[in-house]
LUMZAFI-455589 format. One line per 2 residues: their letters; for each residue x, y, z of C-alpha. Coordinates in nm, 4 decimals, m for minus. Example, Ala and Ser with C-alpha at 12.3 -4.5 7.8 and 13.67 -1.06 7.14 Angstrom:
// LUMZAFI-455589
as) 1.2300/m0.4500/0.7800 | 1.3670/m0.1060/0.7140
//
This chain:
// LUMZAFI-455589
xx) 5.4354/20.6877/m5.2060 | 5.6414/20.4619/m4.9736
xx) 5.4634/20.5477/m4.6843 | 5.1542/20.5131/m4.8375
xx) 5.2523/20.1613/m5.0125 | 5.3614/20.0445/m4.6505
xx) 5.0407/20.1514/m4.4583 | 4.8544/19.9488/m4.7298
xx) 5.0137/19.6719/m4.6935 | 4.9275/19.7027/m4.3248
xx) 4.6187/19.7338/m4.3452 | 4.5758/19.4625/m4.6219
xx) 4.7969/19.2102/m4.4796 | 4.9791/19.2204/m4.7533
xx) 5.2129/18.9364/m4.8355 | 5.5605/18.9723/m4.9791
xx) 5.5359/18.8045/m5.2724 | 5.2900/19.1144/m5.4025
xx) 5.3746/19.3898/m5.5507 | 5.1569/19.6778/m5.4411
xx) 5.1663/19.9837/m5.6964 | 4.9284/20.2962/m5.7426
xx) 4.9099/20.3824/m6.1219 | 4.7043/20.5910/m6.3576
xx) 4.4101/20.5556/m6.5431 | 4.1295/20.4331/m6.3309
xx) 3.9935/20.0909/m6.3052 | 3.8884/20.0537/m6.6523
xx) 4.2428/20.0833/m6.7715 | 4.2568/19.7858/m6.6106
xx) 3.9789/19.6356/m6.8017 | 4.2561/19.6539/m7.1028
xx) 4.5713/19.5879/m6.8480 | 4.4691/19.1965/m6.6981
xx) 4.4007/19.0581/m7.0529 | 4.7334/19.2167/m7.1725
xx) 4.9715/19.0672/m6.8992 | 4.8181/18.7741/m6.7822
xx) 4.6653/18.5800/m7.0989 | 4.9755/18.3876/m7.1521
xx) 4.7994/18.1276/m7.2978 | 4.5535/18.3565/m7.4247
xx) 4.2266/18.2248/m7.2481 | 4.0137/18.3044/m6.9598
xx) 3.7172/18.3107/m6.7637 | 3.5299/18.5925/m6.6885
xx) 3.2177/18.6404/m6.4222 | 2.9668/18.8450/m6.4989
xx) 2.7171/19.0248/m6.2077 | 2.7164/19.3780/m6.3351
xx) 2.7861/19.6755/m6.5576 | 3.1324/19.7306/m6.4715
xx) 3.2182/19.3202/m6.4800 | 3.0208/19.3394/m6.7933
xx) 3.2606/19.5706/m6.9466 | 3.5962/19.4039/m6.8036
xx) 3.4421/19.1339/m7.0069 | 3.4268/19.3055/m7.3151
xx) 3.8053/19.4452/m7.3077 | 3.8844/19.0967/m7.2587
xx) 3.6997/18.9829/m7.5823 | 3.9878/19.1659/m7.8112
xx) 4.3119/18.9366/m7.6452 | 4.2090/18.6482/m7.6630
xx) 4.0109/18.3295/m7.6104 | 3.7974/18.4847/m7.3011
xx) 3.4301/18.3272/m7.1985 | 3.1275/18.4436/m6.9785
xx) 3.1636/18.1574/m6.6751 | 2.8573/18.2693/m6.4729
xx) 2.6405/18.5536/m6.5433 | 2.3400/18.7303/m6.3627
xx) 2.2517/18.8994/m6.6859 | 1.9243/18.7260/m6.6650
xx) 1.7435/18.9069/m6.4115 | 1.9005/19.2658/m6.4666
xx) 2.2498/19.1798/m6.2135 | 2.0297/19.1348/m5.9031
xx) 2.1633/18.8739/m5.8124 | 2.5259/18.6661/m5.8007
xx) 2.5379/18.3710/m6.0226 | 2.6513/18.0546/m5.8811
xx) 2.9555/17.9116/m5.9304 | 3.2019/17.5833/m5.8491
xx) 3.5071/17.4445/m5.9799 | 3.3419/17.2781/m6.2313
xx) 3.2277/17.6337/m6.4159 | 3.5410/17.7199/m6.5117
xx) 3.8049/17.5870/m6.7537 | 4.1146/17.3667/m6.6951
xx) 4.3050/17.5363/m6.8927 | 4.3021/17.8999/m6.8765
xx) 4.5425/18.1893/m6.7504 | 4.3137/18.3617/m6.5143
xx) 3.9289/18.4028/m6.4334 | 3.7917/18.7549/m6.3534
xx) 3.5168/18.8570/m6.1174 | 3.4166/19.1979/m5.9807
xx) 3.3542/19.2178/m5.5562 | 3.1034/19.4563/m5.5163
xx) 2.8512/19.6164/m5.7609 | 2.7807/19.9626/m5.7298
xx) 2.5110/20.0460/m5.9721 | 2.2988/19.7037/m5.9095
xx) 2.3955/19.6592/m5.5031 | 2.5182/19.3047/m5.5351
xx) 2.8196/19.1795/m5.3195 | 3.0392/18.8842/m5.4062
xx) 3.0511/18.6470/m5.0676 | 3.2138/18.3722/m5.1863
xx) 3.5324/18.3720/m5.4619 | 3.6131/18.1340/m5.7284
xx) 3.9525/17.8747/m5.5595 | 4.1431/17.8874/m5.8768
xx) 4.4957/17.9573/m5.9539 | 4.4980/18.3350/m6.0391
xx) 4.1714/18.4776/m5.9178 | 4.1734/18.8848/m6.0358
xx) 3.9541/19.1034/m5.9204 | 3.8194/19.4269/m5.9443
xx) 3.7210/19.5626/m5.5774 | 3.6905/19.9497/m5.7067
xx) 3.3844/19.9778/m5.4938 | 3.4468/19.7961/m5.1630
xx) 3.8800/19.8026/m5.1325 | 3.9299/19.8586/m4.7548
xx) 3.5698/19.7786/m4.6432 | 3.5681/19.4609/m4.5565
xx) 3.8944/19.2069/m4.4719 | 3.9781/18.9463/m4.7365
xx) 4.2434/18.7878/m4.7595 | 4.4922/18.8524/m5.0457
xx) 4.6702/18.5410/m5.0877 | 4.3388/18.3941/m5.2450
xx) 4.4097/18.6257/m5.5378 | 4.6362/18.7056/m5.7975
xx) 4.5923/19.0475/m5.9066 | 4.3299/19.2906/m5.6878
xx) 4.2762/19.6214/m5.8617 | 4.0401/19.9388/m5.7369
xx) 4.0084/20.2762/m5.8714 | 4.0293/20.4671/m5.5681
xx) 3.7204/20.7249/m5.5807 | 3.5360/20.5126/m5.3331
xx) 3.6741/20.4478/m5.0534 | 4.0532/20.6153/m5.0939
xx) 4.1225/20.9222/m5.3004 | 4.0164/21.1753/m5.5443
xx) 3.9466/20.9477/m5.9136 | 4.2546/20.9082/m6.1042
xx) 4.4433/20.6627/m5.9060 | 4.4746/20.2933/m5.9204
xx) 4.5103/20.0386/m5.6260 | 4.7081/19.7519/m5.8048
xx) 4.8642/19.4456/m5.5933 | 4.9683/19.1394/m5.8331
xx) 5.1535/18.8463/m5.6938 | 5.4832/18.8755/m5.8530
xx) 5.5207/18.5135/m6.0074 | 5.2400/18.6919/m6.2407
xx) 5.5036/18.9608/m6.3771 | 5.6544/18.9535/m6.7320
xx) 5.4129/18.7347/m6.9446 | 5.2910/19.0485/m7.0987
xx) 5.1674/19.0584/m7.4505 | 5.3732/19.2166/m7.6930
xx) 5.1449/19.5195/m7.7891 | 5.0763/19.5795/m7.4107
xx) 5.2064/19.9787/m7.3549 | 5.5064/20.0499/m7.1257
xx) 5.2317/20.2432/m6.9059 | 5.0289/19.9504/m6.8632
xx) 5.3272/19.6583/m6.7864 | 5.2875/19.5506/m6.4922
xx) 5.6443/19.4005/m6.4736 | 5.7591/19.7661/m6.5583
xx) 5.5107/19.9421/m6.3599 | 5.6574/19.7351/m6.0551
xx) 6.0169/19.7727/m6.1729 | 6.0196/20.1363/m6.1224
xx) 5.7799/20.1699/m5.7924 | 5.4706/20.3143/m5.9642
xx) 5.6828/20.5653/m6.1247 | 5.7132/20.5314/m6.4731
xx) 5.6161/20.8322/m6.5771 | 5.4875/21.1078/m6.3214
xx) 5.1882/20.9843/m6.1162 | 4.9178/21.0992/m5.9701
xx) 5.0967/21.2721/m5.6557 | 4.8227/21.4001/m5.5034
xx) 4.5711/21.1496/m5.5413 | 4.8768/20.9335/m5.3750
xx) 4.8949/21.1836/m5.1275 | 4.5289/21.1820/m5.0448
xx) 4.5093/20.7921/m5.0428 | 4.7974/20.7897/m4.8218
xx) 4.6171/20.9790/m4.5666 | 4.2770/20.8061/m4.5831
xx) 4.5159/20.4901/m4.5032 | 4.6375/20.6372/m4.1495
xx) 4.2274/20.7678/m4.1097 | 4.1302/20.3608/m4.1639
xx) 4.4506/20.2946/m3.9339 | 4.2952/20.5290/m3.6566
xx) 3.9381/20.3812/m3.6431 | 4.1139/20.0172/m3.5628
xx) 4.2163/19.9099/m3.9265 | 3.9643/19.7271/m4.1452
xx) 3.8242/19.4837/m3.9340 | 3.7009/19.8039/m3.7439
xx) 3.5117/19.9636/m4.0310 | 3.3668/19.6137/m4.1962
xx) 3.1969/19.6167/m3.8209 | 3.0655/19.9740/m3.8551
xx) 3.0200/19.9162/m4.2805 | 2.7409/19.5948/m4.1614
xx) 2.5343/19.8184/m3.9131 | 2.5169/20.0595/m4.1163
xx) 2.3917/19.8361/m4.4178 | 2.1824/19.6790/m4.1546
xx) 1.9862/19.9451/m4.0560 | 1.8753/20.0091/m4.4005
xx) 1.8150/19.6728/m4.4867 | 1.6179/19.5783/m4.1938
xx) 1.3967/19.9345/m4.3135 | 1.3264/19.8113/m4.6320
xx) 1.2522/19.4544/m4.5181 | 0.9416/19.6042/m4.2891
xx) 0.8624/19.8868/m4.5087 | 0.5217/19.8713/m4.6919
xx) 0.6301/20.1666/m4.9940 | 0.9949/20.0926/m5.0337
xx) 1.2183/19.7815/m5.0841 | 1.5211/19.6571/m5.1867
xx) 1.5800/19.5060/m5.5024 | 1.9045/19.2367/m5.4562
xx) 1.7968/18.8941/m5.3682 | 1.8756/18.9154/m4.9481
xx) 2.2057/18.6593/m4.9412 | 2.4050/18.8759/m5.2056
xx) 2.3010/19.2502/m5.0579 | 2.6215/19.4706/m5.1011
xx) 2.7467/19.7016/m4.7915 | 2.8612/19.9545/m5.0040
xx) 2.5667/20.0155/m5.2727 | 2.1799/19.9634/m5.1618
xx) 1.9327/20.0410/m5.4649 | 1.5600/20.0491/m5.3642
xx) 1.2138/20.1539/m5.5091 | 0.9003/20.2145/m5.4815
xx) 0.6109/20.0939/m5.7172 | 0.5334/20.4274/m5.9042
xx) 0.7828/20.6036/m6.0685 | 0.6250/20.9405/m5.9999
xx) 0.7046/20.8478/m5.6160 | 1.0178/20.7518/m5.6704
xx) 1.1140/21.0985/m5.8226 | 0.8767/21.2775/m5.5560
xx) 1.1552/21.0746/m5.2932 | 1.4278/21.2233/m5.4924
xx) 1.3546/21.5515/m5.4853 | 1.2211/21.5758/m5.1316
xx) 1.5231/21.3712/m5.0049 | 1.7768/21.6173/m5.1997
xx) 1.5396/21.9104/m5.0707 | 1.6543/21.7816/m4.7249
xx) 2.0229/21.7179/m4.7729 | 2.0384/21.3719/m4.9667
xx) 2.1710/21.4542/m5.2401 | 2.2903/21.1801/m5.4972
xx) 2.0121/20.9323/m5.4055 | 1.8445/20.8615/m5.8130
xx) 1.9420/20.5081/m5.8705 | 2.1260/20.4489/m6.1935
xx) 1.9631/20.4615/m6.5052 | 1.9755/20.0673/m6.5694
xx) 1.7513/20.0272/m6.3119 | 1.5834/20.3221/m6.1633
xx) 1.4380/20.3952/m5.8622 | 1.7002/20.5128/m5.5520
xx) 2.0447/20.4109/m5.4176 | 2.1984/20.4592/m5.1692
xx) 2.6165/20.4929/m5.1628 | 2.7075/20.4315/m4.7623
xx) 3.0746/20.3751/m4.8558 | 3.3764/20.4106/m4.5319
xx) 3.3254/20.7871/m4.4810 | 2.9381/20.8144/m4.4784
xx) 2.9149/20.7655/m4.0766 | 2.6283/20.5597/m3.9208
xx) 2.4319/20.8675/m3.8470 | 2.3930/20.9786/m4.1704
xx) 2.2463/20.6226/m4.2929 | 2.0043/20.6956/m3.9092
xx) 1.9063/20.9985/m4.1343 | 1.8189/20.8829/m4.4327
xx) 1.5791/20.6230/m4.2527 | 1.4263/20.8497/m4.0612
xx) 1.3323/21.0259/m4.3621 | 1.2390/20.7309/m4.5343
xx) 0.9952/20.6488/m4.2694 | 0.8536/21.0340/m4.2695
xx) 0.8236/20.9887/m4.6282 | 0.6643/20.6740/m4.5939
xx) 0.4059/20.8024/m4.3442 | 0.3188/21.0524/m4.5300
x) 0.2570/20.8826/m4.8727
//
């Protein structure tokens, strides 16, 4: 777990004044975990560009004073709201936004400047370089880009430590949870063990500059497909396109699951887009390589050809 903690911080950048743990529960824990130890004064913001934010939101609701500040609710999440200073309150303990989208395939480009910024980066941690000091608290279940589900990425900047609520549990303190180095009770060892050596993998392609290089050719060569492509195309407004998640359809439904099935016939599997909003997607997280995305346009243009 040291090792592991220390290769993170690495490859992070890390600052000192963070406390970098790996805990239980999966992201959604978390959902529960921010309100409890960081509404203080018992308000905050919260933005709101898909199903996962959505819910973070909801948690929220039960703590305290906690508002939508920007939403993209209104056109199904395809799209990320804008935002200024101005959106948010004066007064609050923290606003809350969510980096990267994975059922809707929107990417957040630009972050709120605020005091404590948290955010949930479950589906892009380690894909792209950002840089921690512009946050308070980053948390990211780890079954994306890291380790089997079950472990938690959680780096808080320590001046955020021991403002806790009284009914938060022991498991779920951050000031504890850092007190005794992730190991309250027993974690998740090998889940630790696996995300310590995806961190030395990232470390041997050249660190995560290296692999946000890789992560926007890869997203490019899709993209640029479905901008030419007559039968399929994206559905994210161009300027907020995630490099992690790309949804796409068709205009007929009964192509769309003809795609499906002759795409997992040929060794896509996992390509039906979420339920929410149909169609395909596309998951070309760190370890799908660049030949796999050449693939699956290849295919696409077969397909196309052909229908």
């Amino acid at each position: 777990i040291d090792e592991a903690e220390a290769d993170l911080r690495d490859l992070m950048n890390i600052p000192d004044n963070y406390d970098v743990l790996l805990v239980q529960g999966g992201a959604s824990t978390q959902f529960e975990a921010v309100p409890l130890n960081l509404l203080k004064k018992g308000r905050a913001d919260y933005i709101v560009t898909g199903n996962f934010a959505k819910k973070a939101y909801k948690e929220a609701q039960k703590y305290g004073d906690v508002r939508v500040a920007a939403s993209s609710e209104d056109k199904n999440f395809t799209y990320i709201p804008d935002f200024d200073d101005s959106s948010f309150r004066s007064d609050i303990d923290y606003v809350h936004c969510t980096s990267n989208n994975t059922i809707y395939g929107s990417r957040m480009r630009k972050f709120p400047s605020v005091e404590t910024l948290v955010c949930d980066m479950s589906s892009n941690i380690l894909s792209e370089v950002y840089d921690v000091n512009k946050f308070g608290v980053i948390y990211a279940g780890a079954q994306k880009n890291v380790a089997p589900a079950g472990v938690v990425i959680l780096i808080v900047r320590e001046d955020l430590l021991g403002h806790e609520l009284p009914i938060t549990p022991k498991v779920m303190n951050f000031a504890k949870l850092a007190e005794a180095d992730s190991m309250l009770n027993t974690p998740n060892c090998f889940g630790i063990y696996v995300a310590g050596l995806t961190f030395k993998w990232i470390k041997a392609q050249g660190g995560v500059a290296a692999l946000e290089k890789v992560n926007i050719e890869k997203a490019k060569l899709l993209y640029d497909y479905l901008d030419e492509s007559k039968l399929f195309k994206g559905t994210v407004v161009p300027k907020d396109r995630s490099l992690m998640n790309v949804p796409f359809v068709t205009d007929s439904d009964d192509l769309n699951a003809k795609f499906i099935a002759e795409a997992k016939a040929n060794g896509f599997v996992n390509l039906k887009g979420h339920r929410t909003v149909g169609g395909m997607r596309a998951s070309i997280y760190n370890a799908m390589p660049v030949e796999g995305v050449e693939k699956l346009v290849d295919f696409m243009k077969e397909f196309e050809a052909n229908n």
